[in-house]
N, C-alpha and C positions, 0 to 999 in steps of 0.2 A: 219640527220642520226647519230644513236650511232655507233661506232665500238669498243668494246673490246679490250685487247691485247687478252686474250685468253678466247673463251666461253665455257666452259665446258659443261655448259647449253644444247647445241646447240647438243653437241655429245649424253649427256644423251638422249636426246628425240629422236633419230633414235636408239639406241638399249635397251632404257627402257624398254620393254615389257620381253625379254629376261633375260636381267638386272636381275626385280624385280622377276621373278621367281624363279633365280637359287639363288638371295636371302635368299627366304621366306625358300625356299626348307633347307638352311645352316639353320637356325632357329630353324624351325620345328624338324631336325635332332640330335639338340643339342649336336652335335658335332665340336666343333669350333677349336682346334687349331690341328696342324698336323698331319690332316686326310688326307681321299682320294683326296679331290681338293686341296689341299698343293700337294700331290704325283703328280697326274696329270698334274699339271701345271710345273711342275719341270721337267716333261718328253717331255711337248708340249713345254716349252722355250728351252730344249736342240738340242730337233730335231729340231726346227724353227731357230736355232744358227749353227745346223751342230758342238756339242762340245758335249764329255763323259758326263759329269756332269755339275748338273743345282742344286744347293743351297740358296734356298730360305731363307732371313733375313728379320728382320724389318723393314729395311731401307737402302740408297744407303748410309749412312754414316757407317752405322754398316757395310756392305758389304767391305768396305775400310780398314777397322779398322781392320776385322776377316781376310782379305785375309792377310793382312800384316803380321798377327800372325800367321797366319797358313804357314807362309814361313819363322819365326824364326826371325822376325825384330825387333828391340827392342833398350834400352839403350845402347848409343854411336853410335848407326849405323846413315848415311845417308841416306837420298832418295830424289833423283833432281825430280825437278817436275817445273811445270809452275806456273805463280806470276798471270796468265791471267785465273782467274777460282773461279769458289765460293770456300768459303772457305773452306766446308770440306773435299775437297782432300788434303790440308796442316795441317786442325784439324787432323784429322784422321794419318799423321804420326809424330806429336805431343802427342797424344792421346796414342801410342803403345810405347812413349819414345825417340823417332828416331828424327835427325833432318830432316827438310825442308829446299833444297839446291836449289833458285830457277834458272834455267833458261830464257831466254826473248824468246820471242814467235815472229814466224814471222807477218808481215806487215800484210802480204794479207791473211793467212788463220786464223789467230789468235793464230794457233796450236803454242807445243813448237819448238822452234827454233834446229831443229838437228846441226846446226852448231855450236851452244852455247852449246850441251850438254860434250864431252868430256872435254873441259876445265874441268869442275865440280866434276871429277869424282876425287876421293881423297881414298886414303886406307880403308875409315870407309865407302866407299859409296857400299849400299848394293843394289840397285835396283831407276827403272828408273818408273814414273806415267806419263806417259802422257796422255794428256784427248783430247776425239775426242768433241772438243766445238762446240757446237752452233749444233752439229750432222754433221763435217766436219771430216773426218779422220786423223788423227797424220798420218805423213811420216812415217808408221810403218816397211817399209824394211830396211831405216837407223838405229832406233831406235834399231833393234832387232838385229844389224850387231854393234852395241854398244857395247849391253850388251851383245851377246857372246865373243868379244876382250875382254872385263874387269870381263866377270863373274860375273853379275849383273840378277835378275828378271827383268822381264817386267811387270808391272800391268796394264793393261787399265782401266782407268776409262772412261766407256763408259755409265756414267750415263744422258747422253742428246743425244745418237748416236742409239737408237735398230735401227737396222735393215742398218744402214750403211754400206757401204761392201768399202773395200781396193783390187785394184786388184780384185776384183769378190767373196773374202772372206769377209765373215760378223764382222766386229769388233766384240772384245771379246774372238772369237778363234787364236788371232794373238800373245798372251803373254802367259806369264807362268799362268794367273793367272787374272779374269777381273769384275768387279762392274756395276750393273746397278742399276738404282733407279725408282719406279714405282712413285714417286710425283704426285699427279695428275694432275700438269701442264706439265707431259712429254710426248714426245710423244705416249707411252705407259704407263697410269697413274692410279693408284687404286684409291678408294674413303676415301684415309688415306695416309699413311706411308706406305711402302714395297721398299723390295730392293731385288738384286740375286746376287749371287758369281757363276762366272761360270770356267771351269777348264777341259782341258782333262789330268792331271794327279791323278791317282784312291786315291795316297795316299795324296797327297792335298787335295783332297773331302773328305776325311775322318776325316781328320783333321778339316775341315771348318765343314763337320758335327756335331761334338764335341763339338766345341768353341762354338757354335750359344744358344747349351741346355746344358750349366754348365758343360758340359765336361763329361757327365755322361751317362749310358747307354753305351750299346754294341759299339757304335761310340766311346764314352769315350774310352772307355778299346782299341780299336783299335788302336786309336792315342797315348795313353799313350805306348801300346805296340811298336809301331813304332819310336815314338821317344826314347825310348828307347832300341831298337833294340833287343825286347822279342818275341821271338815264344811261345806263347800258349793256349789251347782253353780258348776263352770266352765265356762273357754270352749271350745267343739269344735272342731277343726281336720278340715279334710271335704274333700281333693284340693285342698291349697295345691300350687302352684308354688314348690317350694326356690330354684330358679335365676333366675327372673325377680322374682317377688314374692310374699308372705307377708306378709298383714297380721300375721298372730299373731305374729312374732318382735320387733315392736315395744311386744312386751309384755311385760316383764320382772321376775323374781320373786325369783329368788336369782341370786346372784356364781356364772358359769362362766365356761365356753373357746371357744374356735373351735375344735371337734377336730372334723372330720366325713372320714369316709370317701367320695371321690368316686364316682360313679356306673361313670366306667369302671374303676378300682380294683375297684370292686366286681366286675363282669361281670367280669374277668380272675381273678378269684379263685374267682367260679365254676365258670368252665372246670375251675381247676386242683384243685378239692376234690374233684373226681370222680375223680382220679387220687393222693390224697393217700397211700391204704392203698396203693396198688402202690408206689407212690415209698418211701414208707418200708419196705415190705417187701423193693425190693430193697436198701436200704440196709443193713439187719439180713444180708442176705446177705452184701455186701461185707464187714461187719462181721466174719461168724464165719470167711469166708474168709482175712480178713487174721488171726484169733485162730489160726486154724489152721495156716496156715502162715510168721508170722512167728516164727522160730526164732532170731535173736538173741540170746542169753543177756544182752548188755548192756540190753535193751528190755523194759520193765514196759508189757503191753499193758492194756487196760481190764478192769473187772470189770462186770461182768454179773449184778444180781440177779436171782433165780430167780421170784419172783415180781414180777416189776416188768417191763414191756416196755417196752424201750429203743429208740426210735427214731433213734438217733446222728444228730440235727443234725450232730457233730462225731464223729470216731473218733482220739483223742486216748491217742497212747502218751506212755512217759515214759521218762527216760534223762540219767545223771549227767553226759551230753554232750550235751545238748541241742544247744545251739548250735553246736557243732560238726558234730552229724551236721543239722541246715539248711543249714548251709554244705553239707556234703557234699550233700546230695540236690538243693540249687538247680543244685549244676556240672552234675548230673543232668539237670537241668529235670523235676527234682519238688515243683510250690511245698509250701507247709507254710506254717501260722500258729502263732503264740504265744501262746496265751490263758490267764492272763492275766497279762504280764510284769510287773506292779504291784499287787499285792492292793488290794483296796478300803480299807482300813485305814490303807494308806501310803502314800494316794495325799496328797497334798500339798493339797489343796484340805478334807482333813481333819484337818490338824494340830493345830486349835482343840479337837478330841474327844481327843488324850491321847495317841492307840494308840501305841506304838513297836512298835521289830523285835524281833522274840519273842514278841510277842500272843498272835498267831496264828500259831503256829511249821509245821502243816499246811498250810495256805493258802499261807504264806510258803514253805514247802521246797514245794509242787507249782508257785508260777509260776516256780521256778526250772528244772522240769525239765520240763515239760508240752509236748506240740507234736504238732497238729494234721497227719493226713495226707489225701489224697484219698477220700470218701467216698461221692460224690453220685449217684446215681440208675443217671446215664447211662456210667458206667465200663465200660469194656469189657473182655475177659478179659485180653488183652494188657497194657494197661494198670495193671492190678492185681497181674500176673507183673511186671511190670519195677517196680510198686514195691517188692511184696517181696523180689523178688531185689536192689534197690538197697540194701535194708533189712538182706537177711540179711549182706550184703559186705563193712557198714560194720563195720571194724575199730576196735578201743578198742587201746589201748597205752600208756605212761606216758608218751608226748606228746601226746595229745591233752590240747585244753585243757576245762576246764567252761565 
């Protein structure tokens, strides 16, 4: 038996028919960038979030990068965040100028460690990222009882969590300000790049609107007007053509990006938001399945807050043989991934910020021992039997290596 870490495969063929229609249909229309299924979908992930606005970008990095600028963040500012997380929630406040102040994450959820966040907090420190990893939710009641005491944003990066909810609230609507990334190995993934800024404050949306298309157009002038605190009419934008031609985008007000999410990006994201709670609930299934019956004694499985609903992006055990038991389950053909075999702290392109080994001594002991097993959707019974029976097999002994 093969096992994948992730089939995509597997999803394409139960809604390909669908799929390739609303495809062909984008094609034929030759209307490709922010059209009606860019609008549509910006209205269907808002209502699906329960949040004002839904701002579609290129990517979960650009999403990171624009929120931070659309909330004034920039040279000299700080922003604490976790060491336990891909890296561009730390590129991205690098990226707008700002430093990265990391925190250590805790043990059992991975998330950042709220008890380590106030230490950190320093005169230049402008806002707080914490990321709901693995699709587990950050303590977002402490966080946010944070940043009102010191007067800080809150960003979520909720780029691995759709559809998680904290206390019965869906991540995203819980900060000022919050990122998701459509990767297509996420749990809501396009067939490219795409990301969303979501926001229920109007003049943040506006702003994020701006940033995304050069700062130009009636969004331009809006954001320019506001941050400059001008009352006066502007210009309307009334069924431009994004793909062919747009007078208004020649009109430009503030320094942004090219981040725009394509039109058939978008329609493929459609399809698959309708299917997002099924998908993740069967996930949660494999989840408790595998909590259930992997019996290992060497294998520290996930924890699971009680009020927090865990969507497992990832289903991520741990084990003082990591590496070894990879090897063992690839001769298997059970892939597994690493996340994340370099904490953000030591990675090397941060050496100029101070951190050594010890920092963050949690962060640093979980990417020693952290790995990734099969979780997605489309798992079959069989295939979940043979992981964990490959799982329960694995022997520890005083040869195996760490």
């Amino acid at each position: 038996m093969n096992v994948p870490l992730i089939d995509l495969k597997a999803q394409y063929e139960n809604i390909k028919i669908e799929l390739n229609s609303r495809v062909l249909d984008i094609l034929s229309s030759v209307n490709y960038i922010m059209g009606g299924q860019v609008e549509s979908f910006e209205r269907e992930f808002a209502s699906y979030l329960d949040v004002k606005n839904a701002i579609s970008v290129a990517n979960g990095t650009d999403a990171l990068v624009i929120a931070m600028k659309s909330l004034g963040i920039g040279e000299g500012d700080e922003v604490i965040t976790t060491p336990y997380t891909f890296f561009s929630t730390a590129e991205s406040i690098s990226a707008v100028g700002a430093t990265p102040v990391f925190a250590d994450v805790d043990r059992d959820t991975f998330n950042i460690d709220v008890r380590k966040i106030e230490e950190k907090i320093t005169k230049r420190t402008r806002a707080i990222i914490p990321v709901h990893i693995f699709g587990q939710p950050a303590d977002m009641n402490e966080i946010l009882n944070i940043a009102r005491r010191n007067n800080l944003f809150v960003i979520e990066d909720a780029c691995q969590a759709i559809g998680a909810e904290h206390y019965g609230k869906k991540v995203g609507t819980l900060g000022d300000i919050a990122c998701f990334s459509f990767f297509p190995t996420k749990n809501l993934g396009c067939a490219g790049d795409g990301g969303m800024i979501v926001t229920n404050d109007d003049n943040i949306a506006t702003i994020v609107k701006a940033l995304r298309v050069h700062g130009s157009g009636e969004n331009g002038e809006k954001a320019y007007n506001l941050l400059n605190h001008i009352e006066e009419p502007i210009l309307q934008e009334k069924n431009n053509d994004n793909t062919i031609y747009n007078p208004l985008k020649y009109y430009n007000f503030i320094i942004g990006f090219n981040s725009r999410l394509d039109e058939i990006q978008a329609a493929i994201l459609r399809v698959k938001l309708k299917s997002i709670d099924m998908w993740n609930e069967k996930r949660t299934k494999n989840a408790a399945f595998y909590s259930e019956n992997i019996i290992n004694k060497s294998i520290v499985k996930p924890v699971e807050v009680s009020h927090k609903k865990h969507v497992y992006h990832m289903y991520i055990i741990q084990s003082d043989y990591r590496d070894k038991l990879a090897s063992y389950l690839k001769e298997r053909n059970i892939a597994t991934g690493i996340y994340y075999p370099v904490p953000v702290h030591l990675q090397k392109v941060y050496h100029n910020l101070g951190y050594k080994e010890g920092d963050m001594p949690v962060a640093e002991y979980l990417s020693r021992r952290t790995l990734a097993i099969p979780i997605y959707p489309e798992l079959s019974v069989e295939q979940k039997l043979y992981i964990v029976n490959a799982i329960n097999d694995f022997e520890v002994n005083k040869n195996n290596e760490k």
